[in-house]
C-alpha positions in Angstrom: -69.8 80.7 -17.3 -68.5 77.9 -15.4 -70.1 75.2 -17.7 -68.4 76.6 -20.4 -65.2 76.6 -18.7 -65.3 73.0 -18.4 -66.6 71.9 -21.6 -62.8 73.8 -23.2 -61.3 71.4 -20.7 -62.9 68.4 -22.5 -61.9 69.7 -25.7 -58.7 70.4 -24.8 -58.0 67.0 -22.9 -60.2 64.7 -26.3 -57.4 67.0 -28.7 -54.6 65.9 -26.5 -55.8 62.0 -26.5 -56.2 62.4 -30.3 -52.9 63.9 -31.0 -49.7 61.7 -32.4 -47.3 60.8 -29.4 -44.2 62.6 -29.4 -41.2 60.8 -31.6 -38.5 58.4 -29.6 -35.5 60.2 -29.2 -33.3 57.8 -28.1 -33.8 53.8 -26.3 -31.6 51.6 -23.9 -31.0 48.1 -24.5 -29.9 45.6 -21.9 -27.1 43.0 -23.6 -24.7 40.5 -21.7 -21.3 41.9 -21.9 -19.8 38.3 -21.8 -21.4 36.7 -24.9 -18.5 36.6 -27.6 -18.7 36.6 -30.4 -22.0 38.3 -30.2 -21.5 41.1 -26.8 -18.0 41.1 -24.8 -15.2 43.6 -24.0 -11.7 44.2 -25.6 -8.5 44.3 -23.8 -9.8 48.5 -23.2 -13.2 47.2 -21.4 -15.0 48.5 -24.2 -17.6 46.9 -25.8 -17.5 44.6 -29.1 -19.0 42.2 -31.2 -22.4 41.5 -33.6 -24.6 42.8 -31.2 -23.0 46.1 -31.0 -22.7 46.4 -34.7 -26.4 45.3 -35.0 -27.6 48.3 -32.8 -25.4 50.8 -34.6 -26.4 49.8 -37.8 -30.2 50.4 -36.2 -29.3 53.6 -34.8 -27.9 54.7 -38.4 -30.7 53.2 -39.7 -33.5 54.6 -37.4 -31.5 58.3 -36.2 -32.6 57.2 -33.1 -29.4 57.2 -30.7 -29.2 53.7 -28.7 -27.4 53.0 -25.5 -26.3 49.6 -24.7 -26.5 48.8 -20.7 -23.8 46.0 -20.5 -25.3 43.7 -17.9 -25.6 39.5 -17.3 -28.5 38.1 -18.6 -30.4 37.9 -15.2 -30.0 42.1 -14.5 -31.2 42.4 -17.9 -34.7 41.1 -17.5 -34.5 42.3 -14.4 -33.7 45.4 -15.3 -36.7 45.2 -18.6 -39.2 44.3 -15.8 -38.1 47.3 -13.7 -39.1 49.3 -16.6 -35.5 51.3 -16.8 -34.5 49.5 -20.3 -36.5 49.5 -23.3 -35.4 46.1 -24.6 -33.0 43.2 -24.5 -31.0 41.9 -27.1 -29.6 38.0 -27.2 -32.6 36.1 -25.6 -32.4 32.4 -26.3 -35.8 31.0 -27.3 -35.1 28.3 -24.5 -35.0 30.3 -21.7 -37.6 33.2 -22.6 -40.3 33.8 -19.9 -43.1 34.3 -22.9 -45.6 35.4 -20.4 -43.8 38.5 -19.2 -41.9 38.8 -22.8 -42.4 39.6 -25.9 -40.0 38.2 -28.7 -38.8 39.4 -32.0 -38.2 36.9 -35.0 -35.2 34.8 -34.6 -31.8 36.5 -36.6 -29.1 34.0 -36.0 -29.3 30.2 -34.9 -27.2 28.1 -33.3 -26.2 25.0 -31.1 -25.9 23.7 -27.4 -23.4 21.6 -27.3 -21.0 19.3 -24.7 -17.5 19.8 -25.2 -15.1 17.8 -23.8 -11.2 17.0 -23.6 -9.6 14.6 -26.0 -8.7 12.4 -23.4 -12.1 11.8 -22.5 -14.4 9.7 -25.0 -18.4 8.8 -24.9 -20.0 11.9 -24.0 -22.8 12.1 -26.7 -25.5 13.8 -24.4 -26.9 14.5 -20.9 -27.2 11.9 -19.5 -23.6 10.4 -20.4 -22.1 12.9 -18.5 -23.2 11.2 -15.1 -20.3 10.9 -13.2 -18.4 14.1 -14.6 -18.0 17.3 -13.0 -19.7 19.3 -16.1 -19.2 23.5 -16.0 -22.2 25.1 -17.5 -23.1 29.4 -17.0 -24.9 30.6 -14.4 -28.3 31.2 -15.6 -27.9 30.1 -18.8 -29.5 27.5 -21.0 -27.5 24.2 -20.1 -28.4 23.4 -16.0 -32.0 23.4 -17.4 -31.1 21.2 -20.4 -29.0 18.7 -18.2 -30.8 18.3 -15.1 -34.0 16.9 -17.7 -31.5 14.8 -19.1 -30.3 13.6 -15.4 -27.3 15.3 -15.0 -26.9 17.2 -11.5 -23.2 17.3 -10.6 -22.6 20.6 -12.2 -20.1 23.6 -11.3 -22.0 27.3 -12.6 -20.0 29.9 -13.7 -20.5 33.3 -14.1 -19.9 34.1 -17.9 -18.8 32.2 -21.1 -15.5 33.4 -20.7 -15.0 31.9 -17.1 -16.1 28.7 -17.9 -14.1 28.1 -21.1 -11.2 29.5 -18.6 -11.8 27.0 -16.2 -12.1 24.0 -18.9 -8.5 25.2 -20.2 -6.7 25.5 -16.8 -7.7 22.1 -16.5 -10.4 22.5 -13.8 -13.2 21.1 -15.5 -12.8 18.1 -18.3 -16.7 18.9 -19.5 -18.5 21.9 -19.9 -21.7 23.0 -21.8 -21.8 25.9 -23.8 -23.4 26.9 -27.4 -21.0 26.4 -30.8 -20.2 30.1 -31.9 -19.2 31.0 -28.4 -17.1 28.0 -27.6 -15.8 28.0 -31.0 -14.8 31.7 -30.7 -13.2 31.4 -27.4 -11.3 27.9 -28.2 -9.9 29.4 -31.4 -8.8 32.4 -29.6 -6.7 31.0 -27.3 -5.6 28.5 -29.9 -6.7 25.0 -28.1 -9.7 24.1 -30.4 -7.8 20.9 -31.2 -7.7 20.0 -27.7 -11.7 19.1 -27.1 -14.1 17.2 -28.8 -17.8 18.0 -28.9 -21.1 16.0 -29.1 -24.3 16.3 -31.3 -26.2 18.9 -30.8 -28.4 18.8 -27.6 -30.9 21.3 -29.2 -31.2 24.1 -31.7 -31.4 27.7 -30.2 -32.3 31.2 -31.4 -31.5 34.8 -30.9 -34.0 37.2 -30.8 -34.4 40.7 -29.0 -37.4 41.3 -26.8 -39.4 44.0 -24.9 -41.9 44.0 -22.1 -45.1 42.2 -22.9 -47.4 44.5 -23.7 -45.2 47.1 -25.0 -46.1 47.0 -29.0 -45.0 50.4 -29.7 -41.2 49.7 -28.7 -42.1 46.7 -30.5 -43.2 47.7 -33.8 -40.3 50.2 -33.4 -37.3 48.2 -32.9 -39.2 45.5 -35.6 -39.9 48.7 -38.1 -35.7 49.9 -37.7 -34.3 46.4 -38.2 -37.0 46.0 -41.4 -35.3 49.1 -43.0 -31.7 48.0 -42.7 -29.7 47.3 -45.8 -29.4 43.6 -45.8 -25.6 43.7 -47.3 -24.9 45.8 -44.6 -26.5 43.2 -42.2 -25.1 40.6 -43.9 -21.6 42.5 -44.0 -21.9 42.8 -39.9 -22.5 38.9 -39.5 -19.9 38.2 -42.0 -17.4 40.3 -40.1 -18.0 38.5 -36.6 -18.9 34.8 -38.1 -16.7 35.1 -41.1 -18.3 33.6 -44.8 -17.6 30.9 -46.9 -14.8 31.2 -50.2 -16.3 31.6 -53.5 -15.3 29.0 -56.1 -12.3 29.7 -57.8 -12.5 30.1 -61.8 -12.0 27.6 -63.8 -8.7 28.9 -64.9 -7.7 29.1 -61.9 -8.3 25.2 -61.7 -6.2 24.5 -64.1 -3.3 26.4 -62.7 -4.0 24.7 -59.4 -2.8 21.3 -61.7 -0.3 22.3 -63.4 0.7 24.0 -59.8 0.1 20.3 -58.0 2.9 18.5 -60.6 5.1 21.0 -60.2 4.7 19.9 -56.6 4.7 16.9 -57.2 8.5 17.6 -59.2 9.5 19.4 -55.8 8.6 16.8 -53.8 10.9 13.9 -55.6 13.6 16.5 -55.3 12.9 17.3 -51.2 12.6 13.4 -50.6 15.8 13.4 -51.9 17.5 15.8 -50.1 15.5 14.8 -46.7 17.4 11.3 -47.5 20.7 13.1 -47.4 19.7 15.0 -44.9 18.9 12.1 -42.6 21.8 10.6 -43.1 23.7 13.5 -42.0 21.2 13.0 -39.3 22.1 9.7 -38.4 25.8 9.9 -38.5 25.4 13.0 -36.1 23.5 11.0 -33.8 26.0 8.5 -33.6 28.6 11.4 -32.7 26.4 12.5 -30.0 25.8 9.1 -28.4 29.5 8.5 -28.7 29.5 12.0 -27.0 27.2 11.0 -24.3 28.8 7.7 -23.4 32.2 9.9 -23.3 30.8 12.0 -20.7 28.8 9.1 -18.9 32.3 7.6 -18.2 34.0 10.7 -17.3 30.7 11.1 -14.8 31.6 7.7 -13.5 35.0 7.7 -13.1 34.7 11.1 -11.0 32.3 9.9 -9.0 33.6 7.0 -7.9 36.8 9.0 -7.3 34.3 11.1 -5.0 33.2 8.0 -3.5 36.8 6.8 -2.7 37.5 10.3 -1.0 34.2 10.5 1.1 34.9 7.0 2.4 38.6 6.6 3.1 38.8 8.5 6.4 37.8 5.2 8.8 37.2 7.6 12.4 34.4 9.6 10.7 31.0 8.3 11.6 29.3 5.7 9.6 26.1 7.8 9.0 28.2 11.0 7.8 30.2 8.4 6.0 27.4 7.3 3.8 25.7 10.3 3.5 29.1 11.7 2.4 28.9 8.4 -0.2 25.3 8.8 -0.9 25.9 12.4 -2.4 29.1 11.7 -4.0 26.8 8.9 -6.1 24.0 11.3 -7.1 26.9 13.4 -9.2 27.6 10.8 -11.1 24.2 11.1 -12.6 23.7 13.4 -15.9 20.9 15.1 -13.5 21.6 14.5 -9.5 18.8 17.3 -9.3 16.1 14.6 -10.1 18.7 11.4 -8.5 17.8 10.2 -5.2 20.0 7.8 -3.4 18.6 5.4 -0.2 21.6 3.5 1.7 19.9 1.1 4.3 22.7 -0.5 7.0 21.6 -3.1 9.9 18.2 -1.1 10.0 18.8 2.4 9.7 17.8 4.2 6.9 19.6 7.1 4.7 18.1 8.9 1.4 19.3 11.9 -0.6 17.9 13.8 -3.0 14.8 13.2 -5.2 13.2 11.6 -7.8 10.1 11.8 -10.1 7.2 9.2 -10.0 8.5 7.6 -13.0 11.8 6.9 -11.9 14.0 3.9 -12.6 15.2 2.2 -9.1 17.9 -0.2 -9.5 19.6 -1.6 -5.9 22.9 -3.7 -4.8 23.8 -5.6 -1.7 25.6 -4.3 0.9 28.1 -7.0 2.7 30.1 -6.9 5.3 32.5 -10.0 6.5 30.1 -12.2 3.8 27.0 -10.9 5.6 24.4 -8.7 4.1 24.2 -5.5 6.4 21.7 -3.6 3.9 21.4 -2.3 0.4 22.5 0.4 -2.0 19.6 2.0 -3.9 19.4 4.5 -6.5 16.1 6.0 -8.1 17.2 8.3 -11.6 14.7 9.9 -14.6 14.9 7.2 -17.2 16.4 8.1 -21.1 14.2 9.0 -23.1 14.6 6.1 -25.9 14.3 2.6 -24.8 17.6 1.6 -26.2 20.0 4.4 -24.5 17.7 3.6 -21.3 19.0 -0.2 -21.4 22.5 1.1 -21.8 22.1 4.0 -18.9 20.8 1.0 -16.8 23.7 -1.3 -16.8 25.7 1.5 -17.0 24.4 2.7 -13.2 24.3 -1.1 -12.4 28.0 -1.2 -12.7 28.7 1.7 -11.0 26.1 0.6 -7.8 28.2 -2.6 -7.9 31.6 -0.8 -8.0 30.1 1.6 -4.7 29.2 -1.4 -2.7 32.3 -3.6 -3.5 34.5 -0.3 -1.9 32.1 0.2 0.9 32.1 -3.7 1.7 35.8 -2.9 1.8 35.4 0.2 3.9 33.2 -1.8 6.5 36.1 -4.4 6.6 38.7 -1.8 7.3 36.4 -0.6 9.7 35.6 -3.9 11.7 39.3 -4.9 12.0 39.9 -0.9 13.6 37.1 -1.7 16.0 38.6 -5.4 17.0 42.1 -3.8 17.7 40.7 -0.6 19.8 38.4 -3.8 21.0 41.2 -5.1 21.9 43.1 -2.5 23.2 40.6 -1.9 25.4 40.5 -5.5 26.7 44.0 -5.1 27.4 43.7 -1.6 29.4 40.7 -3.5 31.4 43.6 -6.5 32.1 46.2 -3.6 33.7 43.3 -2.0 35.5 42.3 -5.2 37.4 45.8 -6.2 37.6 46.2 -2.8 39.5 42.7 -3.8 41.5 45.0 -7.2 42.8 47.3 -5.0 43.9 45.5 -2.4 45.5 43.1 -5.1 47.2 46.1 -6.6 48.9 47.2 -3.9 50.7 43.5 -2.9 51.7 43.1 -6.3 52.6 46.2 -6.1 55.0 45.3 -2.5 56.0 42.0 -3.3 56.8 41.3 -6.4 57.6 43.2 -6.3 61.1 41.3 -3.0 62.7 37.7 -4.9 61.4 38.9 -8.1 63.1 39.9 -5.7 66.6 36.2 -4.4 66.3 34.8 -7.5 65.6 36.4 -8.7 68.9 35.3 -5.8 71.0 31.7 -6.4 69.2 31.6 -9.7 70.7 32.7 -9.0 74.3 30.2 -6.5 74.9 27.7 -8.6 73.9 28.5 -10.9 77.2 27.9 -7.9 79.6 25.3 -8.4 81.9 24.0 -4.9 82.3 23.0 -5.0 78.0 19.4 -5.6 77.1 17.9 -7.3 74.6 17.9 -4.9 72.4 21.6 -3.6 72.5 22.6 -7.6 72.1 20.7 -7.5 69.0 22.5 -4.4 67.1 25.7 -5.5 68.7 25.1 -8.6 66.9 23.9 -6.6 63.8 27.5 -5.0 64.5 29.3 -8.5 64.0 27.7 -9.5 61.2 27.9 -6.1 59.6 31.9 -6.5 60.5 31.9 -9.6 59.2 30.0 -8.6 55.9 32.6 -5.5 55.7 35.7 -8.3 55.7 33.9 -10.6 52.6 33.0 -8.1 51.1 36.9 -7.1 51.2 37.5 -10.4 50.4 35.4 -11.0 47.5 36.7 -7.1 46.0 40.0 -9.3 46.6 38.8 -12.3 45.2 37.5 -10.4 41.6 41.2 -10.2 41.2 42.5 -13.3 42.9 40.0 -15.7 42.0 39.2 -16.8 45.2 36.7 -19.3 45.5 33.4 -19.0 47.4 32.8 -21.2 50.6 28.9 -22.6 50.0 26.3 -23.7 52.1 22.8 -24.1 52.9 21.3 -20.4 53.5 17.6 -18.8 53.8 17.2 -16.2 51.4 14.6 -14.6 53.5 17.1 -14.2 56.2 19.9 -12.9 54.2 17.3 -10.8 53.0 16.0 -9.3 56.0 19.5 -8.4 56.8 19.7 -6.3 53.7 16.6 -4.2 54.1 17.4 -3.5 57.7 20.7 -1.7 56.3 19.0 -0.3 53.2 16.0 1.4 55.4 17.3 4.3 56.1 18.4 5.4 52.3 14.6 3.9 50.9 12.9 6.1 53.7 14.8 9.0 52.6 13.7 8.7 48.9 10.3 7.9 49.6 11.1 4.4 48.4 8.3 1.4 49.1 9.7 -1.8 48.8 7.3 -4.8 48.1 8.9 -8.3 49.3 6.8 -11.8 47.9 6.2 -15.4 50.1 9.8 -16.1 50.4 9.5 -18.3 53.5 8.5 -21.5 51.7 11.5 -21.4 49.6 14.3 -24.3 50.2 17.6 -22.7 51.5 19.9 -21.8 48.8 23.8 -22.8 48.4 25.6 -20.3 49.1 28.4 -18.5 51.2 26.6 -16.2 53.7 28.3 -13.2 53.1 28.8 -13.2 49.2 25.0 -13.9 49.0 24.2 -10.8 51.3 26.5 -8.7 49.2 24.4 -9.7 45.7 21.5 -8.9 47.3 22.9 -5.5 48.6 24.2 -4.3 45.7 21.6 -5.0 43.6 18.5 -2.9 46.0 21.6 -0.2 46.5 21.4 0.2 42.5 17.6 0.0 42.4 17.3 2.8 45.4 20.5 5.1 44.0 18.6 5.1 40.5 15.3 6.1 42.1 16.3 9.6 43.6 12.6 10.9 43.1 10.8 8.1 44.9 9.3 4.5 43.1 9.2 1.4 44.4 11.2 -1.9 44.5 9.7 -5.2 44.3 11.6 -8.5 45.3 9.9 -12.2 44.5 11.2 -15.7 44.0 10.1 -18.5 42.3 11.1 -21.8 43.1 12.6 -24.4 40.3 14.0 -28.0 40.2 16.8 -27.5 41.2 17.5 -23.7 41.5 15.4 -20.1 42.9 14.7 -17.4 40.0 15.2 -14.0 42.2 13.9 -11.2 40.6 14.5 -7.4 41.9 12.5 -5.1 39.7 12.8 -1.3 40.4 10.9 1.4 38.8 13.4 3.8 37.5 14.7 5.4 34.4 15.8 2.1 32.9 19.1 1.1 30.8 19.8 2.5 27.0 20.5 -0.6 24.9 23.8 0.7 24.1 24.5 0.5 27.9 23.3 -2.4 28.3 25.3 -4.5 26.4 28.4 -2.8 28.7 26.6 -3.2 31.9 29.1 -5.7 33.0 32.6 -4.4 32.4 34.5 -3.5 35.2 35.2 0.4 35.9 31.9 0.9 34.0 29.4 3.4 35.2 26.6 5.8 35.2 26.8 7.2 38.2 29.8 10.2 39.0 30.2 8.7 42.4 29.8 4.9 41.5 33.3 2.8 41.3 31.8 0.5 38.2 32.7 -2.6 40.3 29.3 -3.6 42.0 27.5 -5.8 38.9 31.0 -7.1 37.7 31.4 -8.4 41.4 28.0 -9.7 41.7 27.4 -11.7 38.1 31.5 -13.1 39.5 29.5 -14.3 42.7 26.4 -15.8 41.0 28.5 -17.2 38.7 30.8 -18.3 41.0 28.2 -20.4 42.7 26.7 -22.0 39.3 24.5 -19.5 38.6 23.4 -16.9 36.2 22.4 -13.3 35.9 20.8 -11.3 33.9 19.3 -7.8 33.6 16.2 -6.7 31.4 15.6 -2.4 30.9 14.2 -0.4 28.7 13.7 3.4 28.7 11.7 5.2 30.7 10.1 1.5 32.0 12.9 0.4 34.8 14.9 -2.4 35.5 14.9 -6.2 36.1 17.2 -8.3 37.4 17.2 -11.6 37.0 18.6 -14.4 39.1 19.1 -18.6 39.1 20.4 -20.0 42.0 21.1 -23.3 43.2 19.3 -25.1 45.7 21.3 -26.6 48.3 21.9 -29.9 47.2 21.7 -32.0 50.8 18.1 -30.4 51.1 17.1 -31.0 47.9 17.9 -34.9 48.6 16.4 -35.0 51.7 12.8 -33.1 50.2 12.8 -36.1 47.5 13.4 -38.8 50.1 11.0 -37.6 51.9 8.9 -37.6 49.0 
């Protein structure tokens, strides 16, 4: 019983084996979707081209249904290998993997190629495109094809349709792609005439494949395409690659002659009338360049009008002033928007507007009293024709030297206003010291007598025998302090009355030391540290006592009042031929050069609580004695004074006699 039970499976199982497998419904296909003209999507996403076609002729063909899986090339044979598609359509016979693949006979040829941009000449294969950035498809055919040939600087992209994208934003100048697909995609964005393209670096194939070893899908899909019409084949590639124009009949040749000398007729005729016609032509160009040097000189004239307005108000500032100027020019120009005017005066720099790379620049002097301050320069687009460019160039030559001969007038106007208020000033200076006579006088009366009562008193205490040392020495302090107070008073006097000094040997370190003992107390309190060189060596100076105390004074009172935050001073001498250079050198906030230059004048000051008389009075004294000062700041790196004075003369002698 149970040997016969399995002996019906064996029959059943050898009947099964035997039988005919059951028919194919229905197969997938893998394709690239971004293959033009053969696989791609319309402006709908769906797909289109000679590979669908192909496959639906099949399927009528066959009445088995097929389902294209749009994929890239890479998911495809992935996708094949998987085993989830049956086959893959468009496989290049250079980049088949024959040992997993099987291949069907090749249905359309074609080329790789290089294409490249018309600017660009010499590319004839791979390894002439060394040097170039060359776009090839990711996966595809060309890195292969290039890297043999020894080109590696490439840029991948993911499809046909981004490269050609990239090549005609510009992106790439070379790219690598084969001849129906760059000729589709060219052509349909209608820049075919802008590349070239080199021989052919190899011939390629399509073909369809299936998974090695799979004959039945094989046989199948060869079997269907075997038993399709070939005018309907023939029709599909004729629709997607197009197909060459028959021959015309030979009557139609002879129409096409009789057509050409009737042409030929028209032509004499249209040569005629294009000679009329450019004549027309050229009389209306002459209207219109008459037109354009019309408005040119209207231009002109209303801009140099402008000019004349900007400029004629002398109090406003000279940098609004020829910005005011500088944009008045650039209207005079048929496009200020691409005009750009530069004014450059005694080193400062002004520009307006801008220009392209390939502008004309044309420039002009800028004088003032005969002396070139700077220049006048104007950058416009160029014409277009080489003649009206000429004429448009001496044209804006004129008008720069019409600009500059105004503002040269301007600056004279100007100079001649700031010598009046110059002197106007000069003149208010000449009351106010007048004044300072006056006023000196009477503090000189009012004053002078109560000093010389303490000065008195100062000295009898110094006789009384119950002092010590000590007191004698600040009650002498006293007197000379007194007796500084009264030339100082005389020398304030003397700035107005031109009173001469009374000179005569001194020690600078003495005079000095004087100084710093009344200065102490204000240093200390502003965390001032003075630093005082070898002064004993030097020879005694000639000079009256007290005016030389009061240089000295006024110059560390400046250096400590300009140090409110602490620094230091630093005092050294250097001994000449026949005169001491003195420097004081403080570390403070410095002098602008625009003060500077003013540092002098009487009255003039920094300081709210300052009197503007102190360095006026001092460079009187030093000059007074023979000497000269003079003072050297900048910014933010302090202050140096400078001083030559004499040496007394008899000691001088007396050092060379000994000598």
């Amino acid at each position: 019983m149970r040997r016969g039970f399995v002996a019906a499976l064996l029959l059943c199982w050898v009947q099964m084996a035997l039988a005919d497998p059951p028919p194919v419904r229905s197969i997938t296909v893998a394709v690239s979707d971004n293959s033009p003209p053969w696989v791609f999507r319309d402006a709908d996403g769906q797909l289109q081209g000679l590979g669908v076609d192909r496959w639906s002729l099949w399927e009528a063909t066959t009445g088995i249904k097929v389902t294209l899986r749009a994929v890239t090339y890479r998911e495809a044979k992935d996708l094949l290998l998987a085993g989830k598609v049956d086959a893959i359509d468009f496989v290049s016979n250079a980049d088949v993997e024959k040992d997993r693949l099987d291949i069907s006979a090749a249905y359309m040829p074609s080329n790789l190629v290089l294409y490249f941009h018309k600017s660009i000449s010499g590319i004839v294969d791979g390894k002439s495109t060394r040097g170039f950035l060359v776009g090839v498809r990711r996966g595809g055919v060309c890195p292969t094809e290039l890297k043999d040939g020894g080109s590696f600087n490439l840029a991948p992209y993911p499809s046909f349709v981004a490269l050609v994208d990239a090549a005609l934003n510009g992106d790439i100048k070379v790219f690598c792609l084969p001849d129906q697909q760059a000729a589709y995609l060219l052509n349909r964005a209608g820049k075919a005439s802008e590349f070239r393209h080199s021989p052919p670096l190899r011939t390629l194939t399509a073909h369809w494949a299936v998974l090695k070893g799979n004959d039945a899908m094989r046989e199948l899909i060869a079997a269907g395409y075997a038993r399709v019409d070939p005018e309907a084949r023939q029709a599909v590639f004729d629709r997607w690659l197009g197909s060459m124009v028959d021959e015309p009949p030979a009557y139609l040749r002879h129409l096409a002659k009789a057509a050409a000398v009737t042409a030929f007729t028209v032509l004499v005729l249209l040569v005629w009338l294009w000679t009329l016609r450019r004549s027309v032509k050229r009389r209306t160009a002459d209207l219109l360049t008459a037109k354009r040097a019309l408005a040119a000189r209207v231009r002109e004239q209303a801009c140099l009008h402008a000019v004349f307005k900007a400029s004629e108000d002398l109090n406003t500032p000279l940098r609004v002033m020829l910005h005011d100027v500088a944009n008045a020019l650039r209207s005079g120009f048929a496009r200020p928007d691409t005009t750009a005017v530069t004014v450059q005066w005694d080193g400062q720099q002004l520009a307006t507007g801008t220009s392209p790379d390939t502008a004309r620049q044309l420039s002009t002097p800028l004088l003032a009293e005969s002396q070139t301050h700077g220049d006048l320069t104007v950058a416009y687009e160029p014409a277009g024709d080489k003649t009206d460019d000429e004429s448009v160039r001496a044209q804006v030559q004129d008008m720069l030297d019409l600009v500059a001969q105004r503002l040269a007038t301007v600056f004279e106007r100007r100079a001649l206003q700031d010598q009046r208020r110059e002197l106007d000033r000069q003149m208010f200076q000449m009351e106010k010291l007048t004044t300072v006579g006056e006023l000196t006088m009477g503090l000189a009366h009012e004053i002078g007598n109560p000093l010389g009562g303490m000065k008195a008193v100062a000295q009898s205490l110094q006789y009384g025998p119950e002092l010590s040392t000590e007191s004698r020495e600040d009650l002498a302090r006293l007197e000379s302090e007194i007796d500084r107070l009264s030339a100082f008073l005389r020398s304030f006097h003397g700035y107005a009355a031109q009173h001469a000094p009374t000179p005569e040997p001194c020690a600078l370190r003495a005079a000095l030391d004087d100084v710093l003992f009344w200065t102490r107390r204000d240093a200390t309190s502003r965390k001032i540290a003075f630093t005082v060189g070898e002064l004993d060596h030097l020879p005694p100076l000639q000079a009256d006592r007290h005016q030389l105390k009061q240089v000295l004074l006024n110059l560390v009172m400046n250096a400590i009042q300009v140090q409110p935050d602490g620094g230091s001073i630093t005092i050294a001498a250097t001994p000449g031929r026949d005169h001491v250079e003195l420097e004081v050198t403080d570390t403070g906030p410095g002098i602008a050069p625009d003060l500077l230059a003013r540092i002098f004048e009487p009255f003039f000051t920094t300081r709210r609580e300052g009197s503007g008389l102190g360095l006026p009075i001092v460079r009187k004294i030093v000059e007074d004695h023979g000497g000269k000062i003079s003072i050297h700041s900048e910014p933010g790196r302090g202050t140096r004074v400078v001083l030559h004075w004499p040496i007394a003369i008899q000691v001088h002698d007396a050092i060379d006699s000994a000598r």
